[in-house]
C-alpha positions as CSV (number, residue, x, y, z in Angstrom):
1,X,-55.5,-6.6,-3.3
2,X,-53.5,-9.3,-1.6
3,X,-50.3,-9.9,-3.3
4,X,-49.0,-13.7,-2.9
5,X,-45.4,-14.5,-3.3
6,X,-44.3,-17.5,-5.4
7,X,-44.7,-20.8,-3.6
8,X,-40.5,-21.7,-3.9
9,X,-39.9,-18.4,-2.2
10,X,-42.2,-19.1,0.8
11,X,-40.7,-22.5,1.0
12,X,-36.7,-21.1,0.9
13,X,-37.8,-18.5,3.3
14,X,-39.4,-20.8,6.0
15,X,-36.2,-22.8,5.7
16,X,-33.9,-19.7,6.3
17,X,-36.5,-18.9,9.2
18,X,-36.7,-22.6,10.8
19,X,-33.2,-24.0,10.1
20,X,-30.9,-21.3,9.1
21,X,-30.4,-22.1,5.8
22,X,-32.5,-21.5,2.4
23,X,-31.9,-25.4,1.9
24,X,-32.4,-26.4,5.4
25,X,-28.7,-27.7,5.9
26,X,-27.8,-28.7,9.2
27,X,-24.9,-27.1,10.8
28,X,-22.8,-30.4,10.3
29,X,-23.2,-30.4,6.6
30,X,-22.4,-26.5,6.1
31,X,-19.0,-27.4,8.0
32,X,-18.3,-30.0,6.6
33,X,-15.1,-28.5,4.8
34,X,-13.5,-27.8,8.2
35,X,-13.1,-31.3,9.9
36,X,-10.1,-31.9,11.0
37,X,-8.7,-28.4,10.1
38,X,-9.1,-27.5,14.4
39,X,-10.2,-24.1,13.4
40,X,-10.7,-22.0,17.3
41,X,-14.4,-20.8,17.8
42,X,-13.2,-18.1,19.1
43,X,-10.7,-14.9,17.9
44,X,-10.6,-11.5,16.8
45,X,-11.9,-12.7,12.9
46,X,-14.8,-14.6,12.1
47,X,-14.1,-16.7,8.6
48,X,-17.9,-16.4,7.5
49,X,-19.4,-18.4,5.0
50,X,-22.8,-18.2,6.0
51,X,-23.3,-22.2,3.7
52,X,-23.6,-20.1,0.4
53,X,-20.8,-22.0,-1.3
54,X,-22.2,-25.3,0.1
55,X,-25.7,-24.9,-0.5
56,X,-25.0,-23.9,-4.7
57,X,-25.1,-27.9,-6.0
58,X,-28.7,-28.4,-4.1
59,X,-29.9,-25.1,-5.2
60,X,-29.0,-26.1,-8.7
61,X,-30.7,-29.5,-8.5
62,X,-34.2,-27.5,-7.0
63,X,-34.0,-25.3,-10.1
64,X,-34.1,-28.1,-12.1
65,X,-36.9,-29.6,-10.6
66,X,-38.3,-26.4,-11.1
67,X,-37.9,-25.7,-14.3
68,X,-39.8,-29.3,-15.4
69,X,-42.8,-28.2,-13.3
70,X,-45.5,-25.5,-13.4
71,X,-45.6,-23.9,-10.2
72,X,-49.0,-23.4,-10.8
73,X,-50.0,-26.5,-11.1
74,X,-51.2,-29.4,-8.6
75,X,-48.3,-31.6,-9.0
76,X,-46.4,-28.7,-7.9
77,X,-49.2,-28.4,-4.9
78,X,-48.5,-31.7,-3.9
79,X,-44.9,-31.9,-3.8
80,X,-45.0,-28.5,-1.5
81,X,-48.1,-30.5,-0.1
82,X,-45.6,-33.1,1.2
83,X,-43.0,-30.7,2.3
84,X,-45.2,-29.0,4.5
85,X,-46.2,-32.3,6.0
86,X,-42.7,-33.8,6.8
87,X,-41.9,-30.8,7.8
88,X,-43.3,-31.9,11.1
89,X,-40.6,-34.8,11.5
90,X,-38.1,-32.3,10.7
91,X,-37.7,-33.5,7.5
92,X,-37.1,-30.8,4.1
93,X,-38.1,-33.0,1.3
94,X,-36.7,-30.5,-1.4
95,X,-33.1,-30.7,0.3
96,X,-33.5,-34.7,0.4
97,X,-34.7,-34.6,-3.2
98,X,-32.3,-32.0,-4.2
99,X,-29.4,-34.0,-3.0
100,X,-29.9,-37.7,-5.1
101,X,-29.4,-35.0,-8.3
102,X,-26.7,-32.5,-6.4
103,X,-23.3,-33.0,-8.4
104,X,-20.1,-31.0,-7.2
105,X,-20.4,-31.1,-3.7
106,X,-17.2,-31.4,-3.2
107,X,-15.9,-29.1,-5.4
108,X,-18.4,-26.5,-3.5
109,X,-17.5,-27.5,-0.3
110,X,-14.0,-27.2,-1.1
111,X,-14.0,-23.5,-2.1
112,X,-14.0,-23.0,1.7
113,X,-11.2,-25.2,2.5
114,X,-9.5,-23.5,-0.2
115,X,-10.2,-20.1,1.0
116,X,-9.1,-21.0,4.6
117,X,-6.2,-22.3,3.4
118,X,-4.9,-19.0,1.0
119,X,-5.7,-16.8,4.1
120,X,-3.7,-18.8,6.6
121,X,-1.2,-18.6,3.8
122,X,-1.3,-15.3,3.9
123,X,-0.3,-15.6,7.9
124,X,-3.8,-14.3,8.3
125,X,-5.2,-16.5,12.0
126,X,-9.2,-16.9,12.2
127,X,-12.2,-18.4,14.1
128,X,-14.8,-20.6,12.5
129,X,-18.8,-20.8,14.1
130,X,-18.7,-24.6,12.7
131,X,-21.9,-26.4,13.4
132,X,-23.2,-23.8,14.7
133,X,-23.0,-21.0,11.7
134,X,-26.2,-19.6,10.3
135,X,-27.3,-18.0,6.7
136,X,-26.8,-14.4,7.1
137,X,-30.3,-14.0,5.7
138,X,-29.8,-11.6,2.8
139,X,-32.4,-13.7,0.7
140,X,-34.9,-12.9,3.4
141,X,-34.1,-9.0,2.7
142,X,-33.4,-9.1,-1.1
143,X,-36.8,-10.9,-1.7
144,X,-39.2,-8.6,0.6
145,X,-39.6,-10.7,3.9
146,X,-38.4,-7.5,6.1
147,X,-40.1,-8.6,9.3
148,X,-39.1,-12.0,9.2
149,X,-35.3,-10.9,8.8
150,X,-35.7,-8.4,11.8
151,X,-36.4,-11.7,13.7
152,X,-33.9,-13.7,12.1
153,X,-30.8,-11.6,12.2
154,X,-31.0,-11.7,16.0
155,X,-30.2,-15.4,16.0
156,X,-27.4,-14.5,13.5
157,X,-25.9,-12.2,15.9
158,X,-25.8,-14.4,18.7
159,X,-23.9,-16.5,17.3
160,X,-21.2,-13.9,16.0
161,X,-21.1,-12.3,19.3
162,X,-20.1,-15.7,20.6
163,X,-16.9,-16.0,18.6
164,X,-15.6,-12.0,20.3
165,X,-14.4,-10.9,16.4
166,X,-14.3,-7.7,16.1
167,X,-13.8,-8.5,12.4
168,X,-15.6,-10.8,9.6
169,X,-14.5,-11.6,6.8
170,X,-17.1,-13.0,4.3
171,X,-16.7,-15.3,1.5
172,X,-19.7,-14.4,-0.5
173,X,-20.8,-10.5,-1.6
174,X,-24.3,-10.8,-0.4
175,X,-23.1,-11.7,2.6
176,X,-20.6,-8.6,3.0
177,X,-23.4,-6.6,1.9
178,X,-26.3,-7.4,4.3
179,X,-24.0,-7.4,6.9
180,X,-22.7,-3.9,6.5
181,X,-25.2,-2.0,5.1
182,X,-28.6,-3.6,6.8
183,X,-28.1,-5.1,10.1
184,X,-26.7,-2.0,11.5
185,X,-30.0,-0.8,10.7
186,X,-31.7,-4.0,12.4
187,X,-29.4,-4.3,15.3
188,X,-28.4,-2.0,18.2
189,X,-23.9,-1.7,18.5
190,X,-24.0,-4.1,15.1
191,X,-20.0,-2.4,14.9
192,X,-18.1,-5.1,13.4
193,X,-15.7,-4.2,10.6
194,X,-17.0,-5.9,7.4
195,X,-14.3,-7.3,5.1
196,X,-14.6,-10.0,1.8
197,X,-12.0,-12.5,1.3
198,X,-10.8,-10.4,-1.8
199,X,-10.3,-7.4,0.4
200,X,-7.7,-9.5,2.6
201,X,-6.1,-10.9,-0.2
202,X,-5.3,-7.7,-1.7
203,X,-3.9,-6.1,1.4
204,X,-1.1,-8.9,1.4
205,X,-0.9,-9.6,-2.5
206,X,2.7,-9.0,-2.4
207,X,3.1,-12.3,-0.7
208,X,1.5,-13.7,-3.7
209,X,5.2,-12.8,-5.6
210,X,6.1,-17.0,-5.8
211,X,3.1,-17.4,-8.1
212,X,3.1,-16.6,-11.5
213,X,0.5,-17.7,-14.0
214,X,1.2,-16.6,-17.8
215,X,-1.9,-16.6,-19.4
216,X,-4.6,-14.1,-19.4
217,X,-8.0,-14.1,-17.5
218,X,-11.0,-12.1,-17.8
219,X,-12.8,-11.1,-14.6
220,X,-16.8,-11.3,-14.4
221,X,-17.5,-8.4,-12.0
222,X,-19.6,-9.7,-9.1
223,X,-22.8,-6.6,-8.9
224,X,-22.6,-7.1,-5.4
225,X,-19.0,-6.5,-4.7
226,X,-18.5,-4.0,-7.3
227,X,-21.5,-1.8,-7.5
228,X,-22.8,-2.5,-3.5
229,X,-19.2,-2.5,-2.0
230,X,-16.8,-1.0,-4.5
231,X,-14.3,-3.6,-4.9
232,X,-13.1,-4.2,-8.7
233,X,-9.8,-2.5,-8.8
234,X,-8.4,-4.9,-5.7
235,X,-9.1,-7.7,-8.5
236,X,-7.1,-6.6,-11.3
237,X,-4.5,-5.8,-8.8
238,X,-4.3,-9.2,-7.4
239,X,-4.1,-10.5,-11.0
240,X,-1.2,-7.8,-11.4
241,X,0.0,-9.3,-8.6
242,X,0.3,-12.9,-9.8
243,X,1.9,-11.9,-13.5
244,X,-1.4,-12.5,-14.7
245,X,-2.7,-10.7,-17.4
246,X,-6.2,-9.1,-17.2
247,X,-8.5,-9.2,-20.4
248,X,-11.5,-6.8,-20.5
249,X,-15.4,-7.6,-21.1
250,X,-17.2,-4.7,-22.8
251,X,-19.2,-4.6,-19.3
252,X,-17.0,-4.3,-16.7
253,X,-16.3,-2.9,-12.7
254,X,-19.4,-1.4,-12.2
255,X,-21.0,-1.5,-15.4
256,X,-20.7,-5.0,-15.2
257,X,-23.6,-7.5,-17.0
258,X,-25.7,-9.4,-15.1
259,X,-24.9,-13.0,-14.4
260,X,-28.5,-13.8,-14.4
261,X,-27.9,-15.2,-11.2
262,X,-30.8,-12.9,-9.2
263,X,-33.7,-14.9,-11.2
264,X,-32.4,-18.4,-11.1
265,X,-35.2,-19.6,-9.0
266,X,-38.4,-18.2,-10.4
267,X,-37.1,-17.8,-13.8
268,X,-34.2,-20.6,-14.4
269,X,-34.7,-20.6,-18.4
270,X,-34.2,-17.4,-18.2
271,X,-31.3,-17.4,-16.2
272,X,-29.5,-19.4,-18.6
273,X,-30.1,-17.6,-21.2
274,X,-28.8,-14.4,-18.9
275,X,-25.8,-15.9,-18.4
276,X,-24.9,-17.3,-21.4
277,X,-24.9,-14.2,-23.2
278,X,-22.2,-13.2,-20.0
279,X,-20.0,-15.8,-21.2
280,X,-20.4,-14.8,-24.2
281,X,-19.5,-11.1,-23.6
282,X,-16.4,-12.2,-21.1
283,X,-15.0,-14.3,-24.0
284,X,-15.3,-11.2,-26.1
285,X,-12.2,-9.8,-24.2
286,X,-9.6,-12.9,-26.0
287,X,-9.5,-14.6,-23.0
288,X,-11.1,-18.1,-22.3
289,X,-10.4,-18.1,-18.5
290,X,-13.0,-16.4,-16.5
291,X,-13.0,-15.6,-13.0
292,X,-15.5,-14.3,-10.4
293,X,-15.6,-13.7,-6.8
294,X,-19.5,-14.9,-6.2
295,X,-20.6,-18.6,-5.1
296,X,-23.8,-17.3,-7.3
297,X,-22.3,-15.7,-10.0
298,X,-19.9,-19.0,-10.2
299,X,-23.3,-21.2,-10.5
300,X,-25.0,-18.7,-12.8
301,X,-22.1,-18.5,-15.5
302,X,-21.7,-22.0,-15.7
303,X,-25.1,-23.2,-15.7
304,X,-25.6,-20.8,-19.0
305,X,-22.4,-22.3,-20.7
306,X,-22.8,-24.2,-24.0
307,X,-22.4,-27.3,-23.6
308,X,-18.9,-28.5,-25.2
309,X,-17.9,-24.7,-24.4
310,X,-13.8,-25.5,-23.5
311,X,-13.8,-22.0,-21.4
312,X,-12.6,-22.4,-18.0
313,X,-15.2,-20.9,-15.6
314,X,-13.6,-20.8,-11.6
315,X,-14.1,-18.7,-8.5
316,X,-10.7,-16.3,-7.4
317,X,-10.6,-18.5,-4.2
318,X,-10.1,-21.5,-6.7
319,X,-7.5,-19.7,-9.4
320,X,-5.5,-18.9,-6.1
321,X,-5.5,-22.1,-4.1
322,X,-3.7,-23.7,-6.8
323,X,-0.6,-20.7,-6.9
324,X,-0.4,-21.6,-3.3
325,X,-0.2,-24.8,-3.3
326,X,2.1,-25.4,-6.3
């Protein structure tokens, strides 16, 4: 029996496929946060962000078109209908329609800056792909479409190899985590040292000393980054770092509750419901601050927050920009 995926999946895979990007962003708009910054193309670290903080808003704004239409049913037909027609004139309808709703583009986009910014800080030097950087294509893997990322990575790599890093250090988990643990499965010599932005931060956290922030936080566990690649501790210890201090959810490190993040697309109702009950749980700890270190677990938590909900809901990158530049 022929098993059919869900019609949104097909359509965010042939984006990833055709244009690099589940959205089909061009390169311009996933760089966007790096004009005028001069970043090199080329060094011995590779700032990744593989347009996962920059694609969130337009994601969002899909799921919200999805969630007031049956997938099932012909209206839905005919909007894919129409996709798959401009197409041809190169052309992604459900980025163009996604963008009149997208709100917080800027803040999005700015989590990049922002990150560049703390590690440069941190007298950390990088290269940036600009234009040309490419989804690593952990959707393609996570939702089943193994050939199709065998093909894809290939382009990924390419442009990596371009920069000569030996290192890269990746802004979002999933990204971290197809990148060590599958393409060196997918690629000959894939030998590039793997590190997240938390990672870096930690190793230097004692130049963090000027900042001080008083109040407590409570940290939402990415699954990716502490179950996948074992970082949790190097969070609290940044906090520790900062005079912060660091409230505990019932669920926490690696038994930490999902965000609801994973389902978003087929299931957004559901999703919201997921992660409200997470910020419910995080606020169980006495602290109203929460902090994650995911561009999905950062859309997820917010998008199931009650509305008129006064907790503050930020990524790390975020929480630290504004130490640094105090």
């Amino acid at each position: 029996m022929e098993t059919k995926m869900p019609m949104v999946l097909d359509v965010i895979s042939e984006n990833i496929i055709k244009h690099g990007s589940p959205l089909a962003l061009k390169g311009s708009e996933v760089a966007s946060w790096a004009k005028g910054l001069d970043l090199p193309v080329k060094g011995e670290l590779l700032f990744y962000t593989g347009g996962e903080y920059q694609m969130l808003p337009f994601i969002d704004s899909l799921v919200k078109t999805i969630t007031h239409l049956d997938q099932g049913s012909k209206v839905f037909s005919m909007m894919m209908g129409a996709r798959n027609l401009l197409s041809k004139t190169g052309i992604s309808p459900e980025k163009m329609y996604a963008s009149v709703l997208a709100k917080d583009k800027d803040r999005y986009n700015s989590v990049c800056f922002k990150a560049a910014e703390v590690l440069k800080e941190l007298g950390y030097e990088f290269c940036y792909a600009g234009n040309e950087e490419l989804y690593s294509g952990a959707l393609l893997y996570e939702l089943g479409y193994l050939e199709d990322m065998k093909d894809y990575v290939q382009s990924v790599v390419k442009v990596i190899k371009k920069s000569g890093a030996k290192t890269i250090v990746c802004l979002s988990p999933h990204a971290a985590e197809v990148f060590k643990f599958v393409y060196p499965k997918m690629v000959e010599d894939f030998d590039y040292e793997i590190r997240t932005f938390v990672d870096l931060v930690w190793e230097r956290r004692d130049k963090l000393a000027k900042i001080q922030f008083k109040k407590p936080v409570v940290i939402h566990d990415s699954c990716r980054l502490a179950r996948e690649l074992g970082i949790h501790q190097e969070l609290r210890e940044i906090m520790e770092s900062v005079g912060a201090e660091v409230k505990e959810a019932p669920m926490n490190r690696e038994w930490t509750s999902c965000c609801g993040g994973p389902i978003k697309i087929l299931f957004p109702e559901l999703s919201h419901v997921i992660g409200g009950r997470r910020v419910t749980e995080l606020k169980e700890s006495g602290s109203e601050h929460i902090l994650t270190s995911c561009p999905y677990c950062l859309s997820a938590l917010e998008g199931g927050q009650a509305k008129g909900d006064p907790a503050v809901i930020e990524d790390l990158i975020e929480f630290l920009y504004r130490g640094v530049k105090a």
